[in-house]
mmCIF file of the N, C-alpha and C atoms, coordinates in Angstrom:
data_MODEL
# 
_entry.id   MODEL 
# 
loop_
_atom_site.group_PDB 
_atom_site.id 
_atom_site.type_symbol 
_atom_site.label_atom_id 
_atom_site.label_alt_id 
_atom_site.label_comp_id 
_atom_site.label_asym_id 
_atom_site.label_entity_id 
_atom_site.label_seq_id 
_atom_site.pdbx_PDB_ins_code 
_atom_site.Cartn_x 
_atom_site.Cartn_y 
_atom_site.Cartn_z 
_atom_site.occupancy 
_atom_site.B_iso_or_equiv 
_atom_site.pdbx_formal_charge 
_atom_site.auth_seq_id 
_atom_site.auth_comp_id 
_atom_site.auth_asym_id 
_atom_site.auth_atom_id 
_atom_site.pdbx_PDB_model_num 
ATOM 1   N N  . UNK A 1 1  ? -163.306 123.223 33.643 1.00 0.00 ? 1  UNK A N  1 
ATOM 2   C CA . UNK A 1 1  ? -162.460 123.203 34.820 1.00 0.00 ? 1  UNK A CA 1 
ATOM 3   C C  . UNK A 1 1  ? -163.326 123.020 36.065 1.00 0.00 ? 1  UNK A C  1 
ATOM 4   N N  . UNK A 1 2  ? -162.499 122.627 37.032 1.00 0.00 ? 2  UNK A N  1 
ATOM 5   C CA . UNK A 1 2  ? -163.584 121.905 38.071 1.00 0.00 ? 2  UNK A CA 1 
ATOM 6   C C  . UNK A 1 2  ? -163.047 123.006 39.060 1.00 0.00 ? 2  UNK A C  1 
ATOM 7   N N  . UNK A 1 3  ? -164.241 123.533 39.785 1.00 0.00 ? 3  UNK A N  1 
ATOM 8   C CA . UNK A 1 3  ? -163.389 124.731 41.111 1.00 0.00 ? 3  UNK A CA 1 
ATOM 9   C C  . UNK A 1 3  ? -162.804 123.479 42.218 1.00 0.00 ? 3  UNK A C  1 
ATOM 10  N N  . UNK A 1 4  ? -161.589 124.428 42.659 1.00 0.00 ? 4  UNK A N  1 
ATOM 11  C CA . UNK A 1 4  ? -160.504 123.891 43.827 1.00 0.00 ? 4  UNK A CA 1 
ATOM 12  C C  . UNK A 1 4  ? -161.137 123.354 45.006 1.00 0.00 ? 4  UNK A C  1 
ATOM 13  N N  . UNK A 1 5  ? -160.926 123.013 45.646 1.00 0.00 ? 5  UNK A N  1 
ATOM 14  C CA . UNK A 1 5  ? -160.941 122.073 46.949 1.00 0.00 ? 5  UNK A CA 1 
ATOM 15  C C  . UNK A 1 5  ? -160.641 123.165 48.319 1.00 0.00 ? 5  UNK A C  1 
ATOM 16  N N  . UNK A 1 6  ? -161.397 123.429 48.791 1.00 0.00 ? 6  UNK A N  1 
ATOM 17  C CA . UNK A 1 6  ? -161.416 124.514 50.479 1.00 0.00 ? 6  UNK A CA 1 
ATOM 18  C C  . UNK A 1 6  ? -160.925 123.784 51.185 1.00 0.00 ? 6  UNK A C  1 
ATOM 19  N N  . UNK A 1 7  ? -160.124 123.991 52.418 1.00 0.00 ? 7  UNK A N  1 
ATOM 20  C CA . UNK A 1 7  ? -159.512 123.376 53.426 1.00 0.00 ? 7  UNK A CA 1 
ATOM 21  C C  . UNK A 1 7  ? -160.026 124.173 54.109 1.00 0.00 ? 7  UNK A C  1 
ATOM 22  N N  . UNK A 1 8  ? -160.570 124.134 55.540 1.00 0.00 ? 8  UNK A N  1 
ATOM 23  C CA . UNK A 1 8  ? -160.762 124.339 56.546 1.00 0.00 ? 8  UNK A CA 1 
ATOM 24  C C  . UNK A 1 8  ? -159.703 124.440 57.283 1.00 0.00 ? 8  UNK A C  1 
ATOM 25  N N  . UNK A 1 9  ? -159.231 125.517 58.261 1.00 0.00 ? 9  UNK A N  1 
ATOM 26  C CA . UNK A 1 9  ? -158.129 124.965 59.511 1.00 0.00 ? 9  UNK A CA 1 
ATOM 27  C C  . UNK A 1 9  ? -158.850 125.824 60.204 1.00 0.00 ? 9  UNK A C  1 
ATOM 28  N N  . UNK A 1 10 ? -158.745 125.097 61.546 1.00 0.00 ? 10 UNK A N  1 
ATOM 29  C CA . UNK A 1 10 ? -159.210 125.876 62.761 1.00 0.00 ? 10 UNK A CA 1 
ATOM 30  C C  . UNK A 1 10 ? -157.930 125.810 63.816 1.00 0.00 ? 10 UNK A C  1 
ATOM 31  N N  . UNK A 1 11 ? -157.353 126.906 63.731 1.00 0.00 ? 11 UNK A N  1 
ATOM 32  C CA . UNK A 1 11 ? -156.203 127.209 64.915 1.00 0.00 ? 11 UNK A CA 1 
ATOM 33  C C  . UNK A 1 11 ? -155.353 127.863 63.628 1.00 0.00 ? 11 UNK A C  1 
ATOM 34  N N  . UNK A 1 12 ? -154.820 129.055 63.780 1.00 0.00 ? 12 UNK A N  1 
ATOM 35  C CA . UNK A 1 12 ? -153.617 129.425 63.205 1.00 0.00 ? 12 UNK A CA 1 
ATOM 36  C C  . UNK A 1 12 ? -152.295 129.613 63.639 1.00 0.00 ? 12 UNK A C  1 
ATOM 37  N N  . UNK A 1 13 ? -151.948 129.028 64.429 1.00 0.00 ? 13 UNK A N  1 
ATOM 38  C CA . UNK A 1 13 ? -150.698 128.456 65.186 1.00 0.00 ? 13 UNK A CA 1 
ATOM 39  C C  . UNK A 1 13 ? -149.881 128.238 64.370 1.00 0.00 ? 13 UNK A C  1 
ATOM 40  N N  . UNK A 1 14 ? -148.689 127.517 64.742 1.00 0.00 ? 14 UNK A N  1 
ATOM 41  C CA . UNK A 1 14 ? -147.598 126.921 64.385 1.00 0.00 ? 14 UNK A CA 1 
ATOM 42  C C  . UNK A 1 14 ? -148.177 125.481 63.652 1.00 0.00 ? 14 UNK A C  1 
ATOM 43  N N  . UNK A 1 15 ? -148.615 125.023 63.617 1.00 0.00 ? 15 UNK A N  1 
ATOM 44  C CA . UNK A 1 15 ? -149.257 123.975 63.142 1.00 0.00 ? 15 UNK A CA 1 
ATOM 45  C C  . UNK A 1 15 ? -150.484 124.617 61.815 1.00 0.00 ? 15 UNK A C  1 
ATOM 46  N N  . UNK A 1 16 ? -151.238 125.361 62.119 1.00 0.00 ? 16 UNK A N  1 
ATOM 47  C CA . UNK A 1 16 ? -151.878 125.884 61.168 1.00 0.00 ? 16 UNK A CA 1 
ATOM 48  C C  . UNK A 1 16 ? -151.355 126.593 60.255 1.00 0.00 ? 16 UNK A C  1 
ATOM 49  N N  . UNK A 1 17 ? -150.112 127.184 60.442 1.00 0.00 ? 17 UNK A N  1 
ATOM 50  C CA . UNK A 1 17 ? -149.694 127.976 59.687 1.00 0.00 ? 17 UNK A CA 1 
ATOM 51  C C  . UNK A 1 17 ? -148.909 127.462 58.192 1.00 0.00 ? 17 UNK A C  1 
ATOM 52  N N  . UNK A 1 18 ? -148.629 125.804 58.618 1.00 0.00 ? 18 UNK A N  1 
ATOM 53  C CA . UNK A 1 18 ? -147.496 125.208 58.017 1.00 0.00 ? 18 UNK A CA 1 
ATOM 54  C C  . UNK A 1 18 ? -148.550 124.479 57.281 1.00 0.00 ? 18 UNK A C  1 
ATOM 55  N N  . UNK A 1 19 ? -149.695 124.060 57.593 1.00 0.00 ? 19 UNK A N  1 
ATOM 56  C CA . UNK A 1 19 ? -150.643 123.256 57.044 1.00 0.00 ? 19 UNK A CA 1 
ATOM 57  C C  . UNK A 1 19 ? -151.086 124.058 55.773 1.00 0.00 ? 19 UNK A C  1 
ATOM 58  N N  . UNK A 1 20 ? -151.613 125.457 56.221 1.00 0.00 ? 20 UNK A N  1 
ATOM 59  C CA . UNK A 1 20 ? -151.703 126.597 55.180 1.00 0.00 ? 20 UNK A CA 1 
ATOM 60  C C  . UNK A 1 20 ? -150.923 126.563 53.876 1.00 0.00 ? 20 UNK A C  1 
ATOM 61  N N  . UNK A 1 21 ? -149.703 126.504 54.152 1.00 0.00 ? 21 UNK A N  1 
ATOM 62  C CA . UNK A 1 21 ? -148.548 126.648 53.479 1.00 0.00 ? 21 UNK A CA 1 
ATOM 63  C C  . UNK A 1 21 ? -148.782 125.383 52.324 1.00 0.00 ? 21 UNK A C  1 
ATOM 64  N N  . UNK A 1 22 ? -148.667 124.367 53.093 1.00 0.00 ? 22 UNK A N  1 
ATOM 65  C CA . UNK A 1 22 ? -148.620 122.972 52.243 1.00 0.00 ? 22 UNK A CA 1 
ATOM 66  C C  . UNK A 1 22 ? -149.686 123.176 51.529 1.00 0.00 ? 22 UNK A C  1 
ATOM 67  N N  . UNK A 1 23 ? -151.000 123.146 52.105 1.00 0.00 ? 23 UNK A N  1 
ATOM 68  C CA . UNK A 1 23 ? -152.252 123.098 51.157 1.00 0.00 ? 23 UNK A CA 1 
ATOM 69  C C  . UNK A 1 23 ? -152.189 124.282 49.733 1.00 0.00 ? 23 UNK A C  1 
ATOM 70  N N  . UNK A 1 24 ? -151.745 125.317 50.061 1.00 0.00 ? 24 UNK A N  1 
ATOM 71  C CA . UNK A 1 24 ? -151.763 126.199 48.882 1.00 0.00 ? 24 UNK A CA 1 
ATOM 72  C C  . UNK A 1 24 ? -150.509 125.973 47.791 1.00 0.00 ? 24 UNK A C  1 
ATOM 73  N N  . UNK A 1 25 ? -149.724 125.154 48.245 1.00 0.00 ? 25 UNK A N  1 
ATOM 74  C CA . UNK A 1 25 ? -148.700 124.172 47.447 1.00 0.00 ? 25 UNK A CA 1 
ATOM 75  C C  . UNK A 1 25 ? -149.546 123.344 46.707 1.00 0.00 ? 25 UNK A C  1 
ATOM 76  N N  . UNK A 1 26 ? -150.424 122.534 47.232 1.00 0.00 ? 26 UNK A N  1 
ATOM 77  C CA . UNK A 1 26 ? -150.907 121.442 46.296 1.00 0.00 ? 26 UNK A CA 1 
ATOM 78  C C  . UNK A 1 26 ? -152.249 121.554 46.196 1.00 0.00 ? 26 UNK A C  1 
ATOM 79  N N  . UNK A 1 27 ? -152.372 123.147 45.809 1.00 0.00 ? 27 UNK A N  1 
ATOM 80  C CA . UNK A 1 27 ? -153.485 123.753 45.273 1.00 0.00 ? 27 UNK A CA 1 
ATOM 81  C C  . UNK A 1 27 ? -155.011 123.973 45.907 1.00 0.00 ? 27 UNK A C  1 
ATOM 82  N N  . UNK A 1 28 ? -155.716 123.510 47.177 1.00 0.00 ? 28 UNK A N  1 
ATOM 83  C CA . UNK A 1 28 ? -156.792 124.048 48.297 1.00 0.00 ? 28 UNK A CA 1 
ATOM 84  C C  . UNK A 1 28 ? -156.177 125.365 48.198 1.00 0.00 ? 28 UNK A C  1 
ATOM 85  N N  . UNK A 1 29 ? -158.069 126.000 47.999 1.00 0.00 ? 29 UNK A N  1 
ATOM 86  C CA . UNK A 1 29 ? -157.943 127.235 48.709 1.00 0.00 ? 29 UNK A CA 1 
ATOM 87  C C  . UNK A 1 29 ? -158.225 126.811 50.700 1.00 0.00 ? 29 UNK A C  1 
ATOM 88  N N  . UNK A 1 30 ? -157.723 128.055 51.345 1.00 0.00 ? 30 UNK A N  1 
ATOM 89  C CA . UNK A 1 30 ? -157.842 127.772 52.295 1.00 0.00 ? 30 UNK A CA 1 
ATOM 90  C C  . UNK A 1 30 ? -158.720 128.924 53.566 1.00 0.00 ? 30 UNK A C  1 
ATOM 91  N N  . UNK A 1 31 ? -159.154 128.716 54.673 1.00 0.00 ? 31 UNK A N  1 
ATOM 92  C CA . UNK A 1 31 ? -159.893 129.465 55.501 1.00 0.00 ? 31 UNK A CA 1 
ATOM 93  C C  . UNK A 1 31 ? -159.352 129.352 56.509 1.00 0.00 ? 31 UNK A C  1 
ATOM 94  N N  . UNK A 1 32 ? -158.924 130.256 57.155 1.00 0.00 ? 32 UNK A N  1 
ATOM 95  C CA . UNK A 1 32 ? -158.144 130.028 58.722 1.00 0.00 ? 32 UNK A CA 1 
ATOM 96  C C  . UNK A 1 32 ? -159.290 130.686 59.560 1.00 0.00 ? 32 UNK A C  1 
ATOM 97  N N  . UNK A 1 33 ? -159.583 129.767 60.751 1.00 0.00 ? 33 UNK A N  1 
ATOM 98  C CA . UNK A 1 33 ? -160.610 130.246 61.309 1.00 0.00 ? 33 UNK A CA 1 
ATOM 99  C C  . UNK A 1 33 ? -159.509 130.449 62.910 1.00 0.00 ? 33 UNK A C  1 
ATOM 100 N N  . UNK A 1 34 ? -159.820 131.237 63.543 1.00 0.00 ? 34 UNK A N  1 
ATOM 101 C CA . UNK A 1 34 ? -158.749 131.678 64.356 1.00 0.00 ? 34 UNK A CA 1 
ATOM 102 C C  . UNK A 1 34 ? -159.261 133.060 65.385 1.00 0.00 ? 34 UNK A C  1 
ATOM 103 N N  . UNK A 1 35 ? -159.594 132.961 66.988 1.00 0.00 ? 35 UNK A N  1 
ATOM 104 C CA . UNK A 1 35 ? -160.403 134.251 67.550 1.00 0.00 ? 35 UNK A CA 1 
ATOM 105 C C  . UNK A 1 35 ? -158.902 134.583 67.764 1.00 0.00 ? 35 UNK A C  1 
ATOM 106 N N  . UNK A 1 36 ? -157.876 134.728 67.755 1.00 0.00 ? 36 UNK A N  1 
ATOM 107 C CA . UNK A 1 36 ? -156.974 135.603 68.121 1.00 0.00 ? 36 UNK A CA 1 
ATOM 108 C C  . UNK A 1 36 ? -156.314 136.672 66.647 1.00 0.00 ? 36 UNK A C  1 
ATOM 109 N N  . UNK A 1 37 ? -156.748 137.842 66.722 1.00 0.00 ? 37 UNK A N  1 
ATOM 110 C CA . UNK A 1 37 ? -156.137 138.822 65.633 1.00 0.00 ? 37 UNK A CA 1 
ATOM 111 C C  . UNK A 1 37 ? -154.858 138.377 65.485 1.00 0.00 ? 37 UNK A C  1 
ATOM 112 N N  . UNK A 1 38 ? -154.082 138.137 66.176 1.00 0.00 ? 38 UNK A N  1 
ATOM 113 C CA . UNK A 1 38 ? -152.552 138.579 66.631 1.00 0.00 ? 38 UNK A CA 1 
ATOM 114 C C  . UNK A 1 38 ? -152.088 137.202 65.302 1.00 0.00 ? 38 UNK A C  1 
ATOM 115 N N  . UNK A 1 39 ? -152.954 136.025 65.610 1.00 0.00 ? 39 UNK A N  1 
ATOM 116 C CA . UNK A 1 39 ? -152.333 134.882 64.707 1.00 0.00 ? 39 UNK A CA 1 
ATOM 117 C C  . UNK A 1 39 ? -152.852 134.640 63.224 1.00 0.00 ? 39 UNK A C  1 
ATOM 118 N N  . UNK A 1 40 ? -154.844 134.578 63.262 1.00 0.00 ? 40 UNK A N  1 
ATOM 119 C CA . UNK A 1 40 ? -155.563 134.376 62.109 1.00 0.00 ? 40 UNK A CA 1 
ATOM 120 C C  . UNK A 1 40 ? -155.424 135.914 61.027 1.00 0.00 ? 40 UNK A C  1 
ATOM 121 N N  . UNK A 1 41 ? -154.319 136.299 60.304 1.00 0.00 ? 41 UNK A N  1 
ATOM 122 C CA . UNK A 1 41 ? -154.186 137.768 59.973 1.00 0.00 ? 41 UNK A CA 1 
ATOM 123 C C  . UNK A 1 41 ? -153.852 137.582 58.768 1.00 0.00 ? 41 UNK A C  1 
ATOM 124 N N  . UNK A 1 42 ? -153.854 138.872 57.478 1.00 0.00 ? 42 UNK A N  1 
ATOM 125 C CA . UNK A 1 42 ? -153.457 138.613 55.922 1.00 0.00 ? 42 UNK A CA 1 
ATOM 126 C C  . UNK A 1 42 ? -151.860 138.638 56.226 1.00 0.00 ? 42 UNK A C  1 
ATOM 127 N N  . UNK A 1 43 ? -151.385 139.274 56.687 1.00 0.00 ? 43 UNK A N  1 
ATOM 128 C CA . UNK A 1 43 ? -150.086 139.157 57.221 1.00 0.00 ? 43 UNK A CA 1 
ATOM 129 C C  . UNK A 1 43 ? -149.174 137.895 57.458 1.00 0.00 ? 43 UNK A C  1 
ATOM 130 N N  . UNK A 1 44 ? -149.646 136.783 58.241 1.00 0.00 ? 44 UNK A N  1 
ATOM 131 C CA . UNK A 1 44 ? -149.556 135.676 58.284 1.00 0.00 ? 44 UNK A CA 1 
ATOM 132 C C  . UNK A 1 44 ? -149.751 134.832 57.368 1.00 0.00 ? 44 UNK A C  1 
ATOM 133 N N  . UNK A 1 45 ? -151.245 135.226 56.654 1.00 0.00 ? 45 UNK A N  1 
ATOM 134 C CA . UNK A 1 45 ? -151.183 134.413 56.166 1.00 0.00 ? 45 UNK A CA 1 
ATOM 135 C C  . UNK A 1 45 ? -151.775 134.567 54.533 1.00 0.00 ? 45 UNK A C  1 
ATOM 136 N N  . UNK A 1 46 ? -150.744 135.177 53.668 1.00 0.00 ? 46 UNK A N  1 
ATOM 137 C CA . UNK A 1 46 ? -150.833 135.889 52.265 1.00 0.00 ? 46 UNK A CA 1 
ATOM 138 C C  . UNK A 1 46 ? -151.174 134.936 51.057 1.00 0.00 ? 46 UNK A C  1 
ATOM 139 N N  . UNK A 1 47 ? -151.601 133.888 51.610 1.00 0.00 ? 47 UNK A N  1 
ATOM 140 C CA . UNK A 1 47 ? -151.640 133.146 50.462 1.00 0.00 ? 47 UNK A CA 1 
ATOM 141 C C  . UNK A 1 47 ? -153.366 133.037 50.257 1.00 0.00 ? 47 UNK A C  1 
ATOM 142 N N  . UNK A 1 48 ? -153.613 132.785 48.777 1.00 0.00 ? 48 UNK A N  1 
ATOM 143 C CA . UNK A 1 48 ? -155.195 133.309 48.347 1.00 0.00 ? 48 UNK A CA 1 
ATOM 144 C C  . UNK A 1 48 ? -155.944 132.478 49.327 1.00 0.00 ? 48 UNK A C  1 
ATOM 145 N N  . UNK A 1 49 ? -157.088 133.053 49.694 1.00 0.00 ? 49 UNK A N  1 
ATOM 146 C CA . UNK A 1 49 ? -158.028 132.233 50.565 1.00 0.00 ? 49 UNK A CA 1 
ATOM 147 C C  . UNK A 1 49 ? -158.532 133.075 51.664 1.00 0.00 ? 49 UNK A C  1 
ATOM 148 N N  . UNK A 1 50 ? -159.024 133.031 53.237 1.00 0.00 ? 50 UNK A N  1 
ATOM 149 C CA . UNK A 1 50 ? -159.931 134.107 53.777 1.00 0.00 ? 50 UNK A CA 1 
ATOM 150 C C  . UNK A 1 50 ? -158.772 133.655 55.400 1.00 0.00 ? 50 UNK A C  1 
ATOM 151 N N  . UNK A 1 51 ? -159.112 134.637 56.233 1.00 0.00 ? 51 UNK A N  1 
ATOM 152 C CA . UNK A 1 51 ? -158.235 134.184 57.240 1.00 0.00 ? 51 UNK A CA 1 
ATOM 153 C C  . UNK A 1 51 ? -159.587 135.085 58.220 1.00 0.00 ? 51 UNK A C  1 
ATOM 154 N N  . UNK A 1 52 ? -159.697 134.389 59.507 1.00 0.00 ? 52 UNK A N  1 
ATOM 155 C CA . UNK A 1 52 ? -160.598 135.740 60.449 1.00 0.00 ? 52 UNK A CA 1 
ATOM 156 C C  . UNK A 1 52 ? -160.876 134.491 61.519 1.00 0.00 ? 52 UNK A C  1 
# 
């Protein structure tokens, strides 16, 4: 088996958030890179991968 494919997003916005979404649909793990707590959070964003 070959390991998954990382996506990068930088901004966890409204736009990052939906990108998140899609990518862990068609299998990227993903990294939300994000200086605001309030948006880059496990809360937001529960799907496997690192958020900060």
């Amino acid at each position: 088996m070959l390991p998954g494919d990382t996506l990068l997003i930088f901004g966890a916005g409204h736009v990052g958030f939906v990108l998140a979404q899609l990518a862990h649909l068609i299998g990227f793990s993903t990294v939300v890179i994000d200086d605001r707590e309030a948006f880059a959070n496990k809360t937001d964003f529960p799907m496997p991968g690192r958020s900060g």
